[in-house]
N, C-alpha and C positions, 0 to 999 in steps of 0.2 A: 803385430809384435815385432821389433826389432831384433834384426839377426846378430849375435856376436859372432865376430871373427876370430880366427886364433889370432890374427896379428895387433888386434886389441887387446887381447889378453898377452900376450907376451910383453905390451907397451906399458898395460899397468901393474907386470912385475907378479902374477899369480902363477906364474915356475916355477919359484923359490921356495924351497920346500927348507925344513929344520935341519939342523945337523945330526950324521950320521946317526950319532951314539945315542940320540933324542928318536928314533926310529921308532911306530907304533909296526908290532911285522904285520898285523891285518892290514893293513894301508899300502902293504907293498905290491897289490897290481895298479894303485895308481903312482907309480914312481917311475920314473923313464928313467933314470940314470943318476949317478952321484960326479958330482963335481968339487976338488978341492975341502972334500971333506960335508958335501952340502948337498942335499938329496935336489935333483930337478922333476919337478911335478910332468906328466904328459897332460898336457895341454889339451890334446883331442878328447881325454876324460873329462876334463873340466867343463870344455864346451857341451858334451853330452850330458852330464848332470844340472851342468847350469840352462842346459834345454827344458831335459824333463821339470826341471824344478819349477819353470816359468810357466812350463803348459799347465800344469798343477794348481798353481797360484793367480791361472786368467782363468780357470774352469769354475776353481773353490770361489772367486768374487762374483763369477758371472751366477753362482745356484744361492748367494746370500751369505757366504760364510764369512768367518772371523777369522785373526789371526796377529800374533805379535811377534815384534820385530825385536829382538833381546843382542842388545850391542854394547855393554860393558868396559869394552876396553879402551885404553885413552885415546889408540887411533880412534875406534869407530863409535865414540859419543858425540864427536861433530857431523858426521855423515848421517846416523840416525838422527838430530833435532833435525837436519835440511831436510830430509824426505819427512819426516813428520809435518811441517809445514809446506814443502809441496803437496801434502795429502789434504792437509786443511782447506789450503787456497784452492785447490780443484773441486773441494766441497765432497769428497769421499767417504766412507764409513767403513768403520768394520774392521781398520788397522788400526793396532796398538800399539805404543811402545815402552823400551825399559832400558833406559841406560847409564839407573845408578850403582843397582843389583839387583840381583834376582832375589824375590822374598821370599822365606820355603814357607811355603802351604799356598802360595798362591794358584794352583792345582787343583794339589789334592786336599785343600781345606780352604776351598772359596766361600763357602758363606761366610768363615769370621776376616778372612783378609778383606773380603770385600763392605766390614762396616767400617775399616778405615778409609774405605773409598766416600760411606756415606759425611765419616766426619772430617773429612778434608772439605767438602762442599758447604759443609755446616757452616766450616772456619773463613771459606774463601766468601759468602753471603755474609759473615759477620764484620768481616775488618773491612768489607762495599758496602757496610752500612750505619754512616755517621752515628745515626742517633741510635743503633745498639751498641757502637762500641764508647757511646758517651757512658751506660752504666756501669764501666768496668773501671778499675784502677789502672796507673800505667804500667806496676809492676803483673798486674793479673793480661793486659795486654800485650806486655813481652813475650810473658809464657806462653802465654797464644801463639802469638807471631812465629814464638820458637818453633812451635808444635805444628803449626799449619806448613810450613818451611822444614822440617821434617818429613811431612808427611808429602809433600810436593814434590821433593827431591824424588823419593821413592814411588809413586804412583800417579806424576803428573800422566803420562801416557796412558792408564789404564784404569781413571776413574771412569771411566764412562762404560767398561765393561757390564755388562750386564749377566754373564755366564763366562761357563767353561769354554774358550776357543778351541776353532776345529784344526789350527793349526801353530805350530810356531817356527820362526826364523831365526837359526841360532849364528853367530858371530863366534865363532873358536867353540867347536862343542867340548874339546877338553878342557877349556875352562869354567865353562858353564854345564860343569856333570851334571850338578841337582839340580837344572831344568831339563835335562835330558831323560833325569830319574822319574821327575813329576811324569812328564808327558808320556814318558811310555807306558807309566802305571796307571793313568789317567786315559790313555786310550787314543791320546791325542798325536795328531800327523807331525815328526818332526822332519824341518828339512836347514840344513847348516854347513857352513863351510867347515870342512874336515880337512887342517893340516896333515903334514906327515907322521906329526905324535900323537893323533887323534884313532879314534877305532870307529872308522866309516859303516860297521855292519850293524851297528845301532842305532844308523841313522835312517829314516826312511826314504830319504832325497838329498843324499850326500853331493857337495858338490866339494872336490878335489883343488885346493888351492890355496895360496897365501892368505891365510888370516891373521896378520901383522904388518902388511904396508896396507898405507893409505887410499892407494890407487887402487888396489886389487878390490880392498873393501867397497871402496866405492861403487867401483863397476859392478859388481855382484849385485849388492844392495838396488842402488837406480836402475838396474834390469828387474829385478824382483817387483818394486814397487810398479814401473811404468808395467808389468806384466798386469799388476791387482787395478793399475786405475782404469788400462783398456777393458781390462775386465767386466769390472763397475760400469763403462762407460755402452760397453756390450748387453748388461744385462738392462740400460735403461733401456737400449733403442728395442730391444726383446719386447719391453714391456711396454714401448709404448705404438710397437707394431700389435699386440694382443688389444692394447687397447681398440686401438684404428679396426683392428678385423671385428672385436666387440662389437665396437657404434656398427660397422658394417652391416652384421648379423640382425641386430636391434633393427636397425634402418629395413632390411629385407622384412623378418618376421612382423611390421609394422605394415607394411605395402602388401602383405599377402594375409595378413589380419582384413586388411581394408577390402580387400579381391575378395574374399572369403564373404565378409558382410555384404558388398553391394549383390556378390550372387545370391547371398540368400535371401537380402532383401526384391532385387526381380524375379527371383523366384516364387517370392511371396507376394508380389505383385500379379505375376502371371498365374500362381494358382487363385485372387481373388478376383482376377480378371475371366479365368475359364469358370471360375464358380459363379461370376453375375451372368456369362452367355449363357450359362445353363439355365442359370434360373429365369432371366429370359428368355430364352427357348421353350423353356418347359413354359413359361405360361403363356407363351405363343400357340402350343402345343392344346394348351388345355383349352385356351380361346376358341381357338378351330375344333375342337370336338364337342364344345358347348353349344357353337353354332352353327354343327351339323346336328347335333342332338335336335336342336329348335327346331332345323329343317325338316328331321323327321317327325317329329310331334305334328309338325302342320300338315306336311303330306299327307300324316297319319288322317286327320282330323279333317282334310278335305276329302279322303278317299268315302270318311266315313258318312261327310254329307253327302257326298254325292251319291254312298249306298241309299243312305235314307230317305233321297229325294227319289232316287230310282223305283223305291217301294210304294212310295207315295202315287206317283204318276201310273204304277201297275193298280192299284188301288183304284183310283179315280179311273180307269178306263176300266177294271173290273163292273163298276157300281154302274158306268154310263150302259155298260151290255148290259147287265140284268135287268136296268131300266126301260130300254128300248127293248128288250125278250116284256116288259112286261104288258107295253102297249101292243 
């Protein structure tokens, strides 16, 4: 964000403060001195408010917020359309503007101001579209025209609102009391330039300065806005640094999904690989004592002819003695 200087501000004339006997006295710590009957703003206040108020208004764009820019008076109805369309063409959201008047309730009774937002879009769809405004007469088409062009003047900047904003930017707050009134009873942040007939303690981000030359407006305004668009332009690279760390996170839990599976698919390999050595082993196992079992069976089975041959031959030499005792 761009630093102002006092020497900027002194160029665009936001010293000049009201005359004397136009004095708000709450206003009088930001007064450095009177000159020929004409109060001089101190400047160092200005630049400190016009600090705070920027840091404010880069923090409020960067967390999603809203807010509207209320500049009413003949200088600063050309400086609020040009940052409204600097805001377009940067392709920005979430700034709104106003600078035919302020309409009371637009606050504190937004749901019915806001169905003239719905039938301003009605009217701007109706007259972009040949063949519905071929059923109407031309006298029933004027009163349209009237009414849409009515309703344009007063809420071209703020149909697109969709709620109560979390802020707003006011241009001479003593001119504009009853948006001063809404928002404070509404709950909403204000922050506005506060001449020297103005009461800065009502303000919540007063900034101390000319609100009637052109310059001053200016400069105030074009720090304000360029404060909301770096903002905006902070809160995309935010999001699209969360993205990137997102896919990141996705990318890893994906690779350690996959780490995860192949071990427990080796794993599952290598328990049906020790489960088939077993089970060949074991019938390895059982082979070899089947055919020692054999072994023994025949061992068995020759030991037992050889008893029974042993009997036989004691037999047969028995029978040959009793025979030769009998001769």
């Amino acid at each position: 964000m761009r630093n102002i200087t006092l020497e900027e501000l002194l160029e665009a004339g936001c010293h000049f403060g009201h005359q004397v006997t136009r004095q708000n006295p709450k206003a009088r710590d930001y007064i450095f001195e009177a000159r020929d009957n004409i109060h001089i703003i101190d400047l160092a206040k200005t630049k400190e408010g016009l600090d705070e108020a920027a840091s404010y208004v880069l923090n409020l764009a960067k967390k999603g917020g809203t807010m509207i820019i209320l500049g009413t008076k003949r200088q600063a109805e050309p400086v609020v359309r040009e940052n409204a369309k600097r805001v377009k063409e940067a392709g920005v959201n979430g700034l709104y503007f106003v600078t035919n008047r302020w309409v009371g309730g637009l606050l504190t009774n937004f749901q019915e101001v806001s169905k003239n937002f719905k039938r301003l879009k009605e009217l701007n769809e109706l007259m972009n579209n040949p063949s519905e405004k071929s059923r109407f007469t031309k006298k029933e088409l004027s009163l349209l025209e009237k009414e849409r062009a009515k309703l344009e003047s007063l809420y071209w900047g703020v149909m697109d609102m969709s709620k109560i904003p979390d802020a707003v930017f006011i241009i001479d707050t003593h001119l504009e009391q009853l948006a001063v009134k809404e928002a404070r009873a509404m709950g909403v942040t204000t922050i506005g330039i506060t001449d020297t007939n103005a009461d800065p303690t009502i303000i919540d981000y007063p900034i101390p300065a000319n609100d009637d030359a052109v310059g001053s407006i200016k400069l105030i305004v074009d720090h304000i806005v360029d404060a909301w668009i770096e903002g905006k332009a902070g809160k995309e690279h935010v999001g699209k640094e969360k993205k990137n760390e997102e896919q990141e996170q996705e990318v890893k839990q994906k690779a350690e999904q996959k780490e995860k599976s192949k071990e427990e698919t080796s794993g599952v390999t290598e328990s049906a690989d020790s489960n088939i050595d077993e089970k060949t082993e074991g019938k390895k196992e059982t082979k070899l004592a089947e055919k020692e079992n054999e072994r023994k069976t025949r061992e068995e089975v020759k030991s037992q002819n050889q008893k029974s041959k042993g009997k036989r031959t004691t037999r047969k030499s028995k029978i040959k003695t009793t025979e030769s005792d009998l001769k």
